[in-house]
BASEKOL-332020 format. One line per 4 residues: number of its first residue (from 1); their letters; for each residue x, y, z of C-alpha. Coordinates in Angstrom, 1 decimal. Each point is the difference from the previous one (the first is absolute). Layout:
// residues N
NUM	A	X/Y/Z; ... .
This chain:
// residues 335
1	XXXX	73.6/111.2/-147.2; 0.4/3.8/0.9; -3.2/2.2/-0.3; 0.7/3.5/-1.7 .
5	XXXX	-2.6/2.4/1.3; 0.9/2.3/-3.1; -3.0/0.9/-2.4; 0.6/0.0/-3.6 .
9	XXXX	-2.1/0.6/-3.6; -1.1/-3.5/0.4; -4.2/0.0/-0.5; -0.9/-3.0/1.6 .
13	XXXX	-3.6/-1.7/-1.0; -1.1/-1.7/2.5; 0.2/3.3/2.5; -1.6/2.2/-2.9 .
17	XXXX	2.9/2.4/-0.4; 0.8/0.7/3.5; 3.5/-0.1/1.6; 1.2/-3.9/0.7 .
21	XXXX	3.1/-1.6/2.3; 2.9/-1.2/-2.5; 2.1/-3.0/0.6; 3.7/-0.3/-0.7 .
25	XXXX	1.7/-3.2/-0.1; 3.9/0.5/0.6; 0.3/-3.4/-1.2; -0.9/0.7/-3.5 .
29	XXXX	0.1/3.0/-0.1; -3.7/0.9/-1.0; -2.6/2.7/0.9; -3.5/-1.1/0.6 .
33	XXXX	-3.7/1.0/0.7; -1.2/-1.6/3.5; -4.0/0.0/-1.4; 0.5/-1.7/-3.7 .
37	XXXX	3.6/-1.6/0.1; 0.9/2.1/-3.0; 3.9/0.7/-0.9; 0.8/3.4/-0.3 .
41	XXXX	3.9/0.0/0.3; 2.1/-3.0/-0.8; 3.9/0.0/0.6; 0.1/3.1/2.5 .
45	XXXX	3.7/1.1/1.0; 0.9/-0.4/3.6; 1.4/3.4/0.7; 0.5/-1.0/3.6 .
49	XXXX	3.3/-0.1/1.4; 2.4/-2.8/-0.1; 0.0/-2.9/2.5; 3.1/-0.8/1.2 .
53	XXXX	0.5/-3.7/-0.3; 2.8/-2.0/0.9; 0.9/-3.9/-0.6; -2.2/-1.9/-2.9 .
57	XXXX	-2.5/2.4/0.7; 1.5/2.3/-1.8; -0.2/-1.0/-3.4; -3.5/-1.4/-0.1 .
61	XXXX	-1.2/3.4/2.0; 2.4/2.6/-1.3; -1.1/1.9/-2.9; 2.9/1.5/-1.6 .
65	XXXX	2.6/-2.2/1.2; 3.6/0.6/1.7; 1.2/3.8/-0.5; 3.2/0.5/-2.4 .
69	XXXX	3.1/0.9/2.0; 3.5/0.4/-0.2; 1.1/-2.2/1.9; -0.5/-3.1/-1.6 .
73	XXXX	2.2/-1.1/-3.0; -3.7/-0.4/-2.0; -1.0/2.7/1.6; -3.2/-1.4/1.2 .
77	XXXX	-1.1/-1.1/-2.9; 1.0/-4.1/-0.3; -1.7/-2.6/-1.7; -0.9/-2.9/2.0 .
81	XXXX	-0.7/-3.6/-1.6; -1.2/-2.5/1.8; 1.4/-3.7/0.4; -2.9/-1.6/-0.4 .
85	XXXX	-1.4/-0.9/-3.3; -4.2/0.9/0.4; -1.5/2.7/-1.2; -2.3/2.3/2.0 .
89	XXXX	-2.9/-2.9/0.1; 2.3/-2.6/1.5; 0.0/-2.0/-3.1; 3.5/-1.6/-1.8 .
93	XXXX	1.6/1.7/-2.3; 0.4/-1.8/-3.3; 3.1/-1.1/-1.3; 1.1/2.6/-2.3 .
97	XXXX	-1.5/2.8/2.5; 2.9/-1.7/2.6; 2.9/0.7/-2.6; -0.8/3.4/-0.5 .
101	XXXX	-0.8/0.6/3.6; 3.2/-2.1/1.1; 2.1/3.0/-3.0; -1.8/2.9/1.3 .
105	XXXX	1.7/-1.5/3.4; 3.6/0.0/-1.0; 0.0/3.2/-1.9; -1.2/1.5/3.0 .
109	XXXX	2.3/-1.3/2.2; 3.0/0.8/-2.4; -1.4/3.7/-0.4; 0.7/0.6/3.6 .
113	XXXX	3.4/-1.9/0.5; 1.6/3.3/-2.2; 3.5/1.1/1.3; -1.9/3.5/1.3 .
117	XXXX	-3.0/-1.7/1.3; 1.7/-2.4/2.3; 2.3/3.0/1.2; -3.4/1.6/0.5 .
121	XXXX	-1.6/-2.5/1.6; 2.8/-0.5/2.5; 0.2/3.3/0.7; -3.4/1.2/0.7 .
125	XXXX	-0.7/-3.1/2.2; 2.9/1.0/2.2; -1.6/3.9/-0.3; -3.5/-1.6/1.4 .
129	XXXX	2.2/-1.8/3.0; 1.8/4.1/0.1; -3.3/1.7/0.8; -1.2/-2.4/2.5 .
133	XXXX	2.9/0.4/2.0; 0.5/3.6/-0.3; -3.9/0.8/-0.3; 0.2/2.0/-2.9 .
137	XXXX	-3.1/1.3/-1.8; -1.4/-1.1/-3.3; 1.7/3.5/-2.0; 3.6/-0.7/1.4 .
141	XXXX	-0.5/-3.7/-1.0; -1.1/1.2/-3.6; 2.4/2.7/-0.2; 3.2/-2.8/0.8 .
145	XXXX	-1.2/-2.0/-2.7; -0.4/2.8/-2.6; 4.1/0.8/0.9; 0.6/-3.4/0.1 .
149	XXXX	-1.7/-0.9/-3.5; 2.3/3.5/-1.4; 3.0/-1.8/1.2; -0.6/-3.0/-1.9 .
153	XXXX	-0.6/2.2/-2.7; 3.1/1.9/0.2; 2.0/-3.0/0.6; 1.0/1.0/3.2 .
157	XXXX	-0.8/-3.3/1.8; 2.7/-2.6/-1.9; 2.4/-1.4/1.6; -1.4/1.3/3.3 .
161	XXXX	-2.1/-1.5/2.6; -3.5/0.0/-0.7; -0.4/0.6/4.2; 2.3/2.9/0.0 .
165	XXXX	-1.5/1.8/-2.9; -3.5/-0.5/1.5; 1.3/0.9/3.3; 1.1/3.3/-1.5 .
169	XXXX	-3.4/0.8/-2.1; -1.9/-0.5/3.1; 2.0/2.7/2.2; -0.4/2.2/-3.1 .
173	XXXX	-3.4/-0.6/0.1; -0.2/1.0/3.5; 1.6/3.1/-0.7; -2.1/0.3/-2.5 .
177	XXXX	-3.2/0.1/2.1; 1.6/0.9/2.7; -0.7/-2.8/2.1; 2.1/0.2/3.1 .
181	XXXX	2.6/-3.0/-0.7; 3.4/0.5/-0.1; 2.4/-2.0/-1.9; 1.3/-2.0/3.6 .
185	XXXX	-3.8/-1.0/0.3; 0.2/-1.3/-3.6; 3.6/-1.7/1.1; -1.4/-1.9/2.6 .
189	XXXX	-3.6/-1.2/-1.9; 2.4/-1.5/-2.7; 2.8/-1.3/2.2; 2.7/2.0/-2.7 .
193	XXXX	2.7/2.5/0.8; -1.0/3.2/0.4; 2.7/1.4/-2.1; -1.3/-2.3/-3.4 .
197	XXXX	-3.0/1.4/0.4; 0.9/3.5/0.2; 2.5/-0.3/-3.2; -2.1/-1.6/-2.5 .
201	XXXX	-2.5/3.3/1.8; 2.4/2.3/-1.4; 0.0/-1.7/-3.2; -3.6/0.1/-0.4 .
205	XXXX	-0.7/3.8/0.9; 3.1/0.2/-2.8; -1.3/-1.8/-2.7; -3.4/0.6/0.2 .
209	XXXX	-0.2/3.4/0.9; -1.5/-0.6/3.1; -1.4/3.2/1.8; -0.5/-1.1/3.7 .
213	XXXX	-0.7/2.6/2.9; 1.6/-0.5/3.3; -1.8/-1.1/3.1; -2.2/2.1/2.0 .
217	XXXX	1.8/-0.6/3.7; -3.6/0.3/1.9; -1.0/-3.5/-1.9; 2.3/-1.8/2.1 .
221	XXXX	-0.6/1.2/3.5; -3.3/-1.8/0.5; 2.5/-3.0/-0.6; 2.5/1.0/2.3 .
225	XXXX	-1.9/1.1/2.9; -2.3/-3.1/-0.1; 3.2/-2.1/0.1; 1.4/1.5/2.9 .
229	XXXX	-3.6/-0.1/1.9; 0.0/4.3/0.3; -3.3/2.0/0.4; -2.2/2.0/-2.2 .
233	XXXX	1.2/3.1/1.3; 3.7/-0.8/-0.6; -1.1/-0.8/-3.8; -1.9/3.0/-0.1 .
237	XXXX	3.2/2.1/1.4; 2.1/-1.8/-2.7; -1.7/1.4/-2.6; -0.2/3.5/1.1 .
241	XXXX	3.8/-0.5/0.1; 0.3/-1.6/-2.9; -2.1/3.2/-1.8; 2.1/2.6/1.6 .
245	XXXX	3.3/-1.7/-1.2; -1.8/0.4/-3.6; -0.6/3.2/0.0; 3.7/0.4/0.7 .
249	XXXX	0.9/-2.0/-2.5; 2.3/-2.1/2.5; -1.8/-3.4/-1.9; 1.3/0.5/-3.0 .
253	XXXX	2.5/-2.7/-1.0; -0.3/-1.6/2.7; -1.3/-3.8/0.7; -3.7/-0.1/0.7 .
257	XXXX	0.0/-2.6/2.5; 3.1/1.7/1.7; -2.1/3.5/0.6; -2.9/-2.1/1.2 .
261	XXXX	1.6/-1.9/3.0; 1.7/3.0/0.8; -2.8/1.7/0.5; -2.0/-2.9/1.4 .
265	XXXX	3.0/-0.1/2.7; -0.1/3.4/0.6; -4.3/0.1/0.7; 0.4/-2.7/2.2 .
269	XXXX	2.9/1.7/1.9; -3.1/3.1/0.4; -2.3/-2.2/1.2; 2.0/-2.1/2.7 .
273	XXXX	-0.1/-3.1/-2.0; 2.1/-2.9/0.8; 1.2/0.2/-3.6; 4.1/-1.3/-0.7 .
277	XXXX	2.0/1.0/-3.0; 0.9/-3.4/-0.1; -4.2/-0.8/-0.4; -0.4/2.6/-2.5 .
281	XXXX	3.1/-0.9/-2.4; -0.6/-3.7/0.0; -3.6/0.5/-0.5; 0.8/2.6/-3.0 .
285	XXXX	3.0/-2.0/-0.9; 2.0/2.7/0.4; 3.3/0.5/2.1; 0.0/2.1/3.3 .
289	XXXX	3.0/2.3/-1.7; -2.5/1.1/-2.7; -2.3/0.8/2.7; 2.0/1.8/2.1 .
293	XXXX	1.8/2.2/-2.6; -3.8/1.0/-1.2; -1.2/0.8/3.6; 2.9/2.4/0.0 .
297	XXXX	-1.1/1.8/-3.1; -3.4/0.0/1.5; 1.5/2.1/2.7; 2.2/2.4/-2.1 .
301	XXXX	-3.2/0.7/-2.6; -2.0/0.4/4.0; -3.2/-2.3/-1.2; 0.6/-1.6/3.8 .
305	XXXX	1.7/1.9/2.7; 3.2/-2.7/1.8; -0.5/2.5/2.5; -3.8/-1.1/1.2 .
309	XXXX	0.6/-1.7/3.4; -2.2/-3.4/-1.3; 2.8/-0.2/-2.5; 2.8/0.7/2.2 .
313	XXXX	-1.5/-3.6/2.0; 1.0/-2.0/-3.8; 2.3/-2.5/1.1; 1.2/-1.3/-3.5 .
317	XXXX	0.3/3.9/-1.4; 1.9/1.2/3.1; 2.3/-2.9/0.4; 1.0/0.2/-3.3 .
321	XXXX	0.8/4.0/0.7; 2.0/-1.5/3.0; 2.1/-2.3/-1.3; 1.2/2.4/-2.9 .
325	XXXX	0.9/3.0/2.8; 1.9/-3.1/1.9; 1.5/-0.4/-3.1; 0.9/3.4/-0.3 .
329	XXXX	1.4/0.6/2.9; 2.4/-3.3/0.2; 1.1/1.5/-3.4; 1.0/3.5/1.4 .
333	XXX	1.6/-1.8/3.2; 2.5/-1.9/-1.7; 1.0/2.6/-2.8 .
């Protein structure tokens, strides 16, 4: 029992009117006077918040049971019979309580073995398996399986692979929420070409109208220069890159995750980081071409002066400059 300090209009007679302790049993829910055992409230709400309960605690304790979501093919909201024929006592069922109990059984079962609610089911256990591996949060997970459950209205899904087509709603999803995944991250969770992903994608923004905003590049440096073991300061420097090529508009059209190792590459050049292109553009899954070509438009738009002596030191920058005035010049010698 909990005591409640709180006065109310109750007139108690054993204390002749004056104020008395009330009593409040969470168990039943009741108010009571601490002098005379009189009930002044019965069946008080519990406005508290919820307990989070997990396991078989959480139907005996919980008090408005699991929450409705999208990603399930009942969307939370299943009916569970038991087995076992008791009732809530412990006593037998009788004979014609087990026939009715044993048909309530199979037309349950046979309501959820529908065409669309095994494709569901399917589906959204392999999107559960999804956001563990690619720690998405609880709105991308519900906003894949809103696109998914338009697809099978729409059709789109027959004759295709239920994998594929999920595989697709959940990189829309990402783009969606912009969540920093891109569609190779998806390729590799799902162990499916990166180019069946990326078609059925297109089909999906086509049909239904999909509007999806590009990636904002700075998501993705955190992820790049924790990969390649670079310091706070070189992330910091990234972005102040990264800004300055925006307001030039130089990251328009171009790849996200391209801008951000290039910059990433180029902060750690700054700082006199033992950073490789070769670390940056496996780590960002990116080759060191895309790299280099973007380091040069760096350098033409001047975010980063080449001509700084702690860049001049780059040895995978420089040697690429090398080899193409070697190049060069063998060319011109045998004209």
């Amino acid at each position: 029992m909990n005591k409640d300090f709180e006065s109310s209009d109750h007139i108690c007679k054993n204390n002749n009117g004056k104020d008395v302790l009330l009593v409040s049993d969470s168990s039943t829910g009741e108010v009571m006077c601490s002098s005379c055992g009189e009930v002044i409230v019965e069946n008080v709400a519990e406005i508290g918040p919820e307990s989070v309960q997990t396991g078989e605690d959480y139907m005996s304790k919980s008090r408005t049971g699991r929450k409705s979501t999208l990603a399930f093919n009942d969307m939370g909201l299943s009916t569970v019979i038991q087995q076992s024929d008791k009732d809530a006592t412990g006593k037998n069922l009788s004979r014609e309580m087990k026939r009715t109990f044993y048909r309530l059984r199979m037309w349950d079962k046979n309501s959820k073995a529908l065409p669309g609610h095994r494709n569901m089911q399917k589906a959204f256990t392999m999107l559960e398996g999804l956001k563990a591996k690619l720690s998405l949060t609880d709105a991308a997970v519900e906003q894949a399986a809103y696109i998914y459950r338009k697809t099978l209205v729409k059709k789109i899904g027959r004759g295709r692979s239920i994998p594929v087509i999920l595989s697709a709603c959940v990189y829309a999803s990402c783009r969606f929420t912009n969540t920093p995944r891109t569609i190779q991250d998806v390729s590799n969770a799902t162990n499916l070409r990166r180019t069946s992903i990326h078609r059925i994608y297109r089909m999906l923004v086509q049909e239904l109208d999909l509007t999806l905003e590009t990636y904002n590049p700075v998501s993705f440096i955190t992820r790049i220069t924790t990969d390649v073991g670079a310091s706070e300061k070189t992330k910091r420097d990234a972005i102040k890159f990264l800004i300055k090529a925006e307001e030039l508009m130089i990251t328009s059209g171009k790849n996200p995750m391209a801008m951000a190792a290039t910059v990433v590459y180029l902060a750690s050049i700054v700082n006199n980081e033992k950073v490789s292109q070769t670390q940056v553009s496996k780590a960002a899954a990116i080759s060191s071409v895309t790299i280099r070509n973007l380091c040069k438009k760096l350098k033409d738009e001047k975010i980063v002066s080449f001509s700084d002596p702690k860049l001049a030191k780059d040895g995978d920058y420089t040697q690429g400059v090398q080899d193409n005035s070697i190049k060069n010049k063998t060319d011109e010698k045998y004209k």
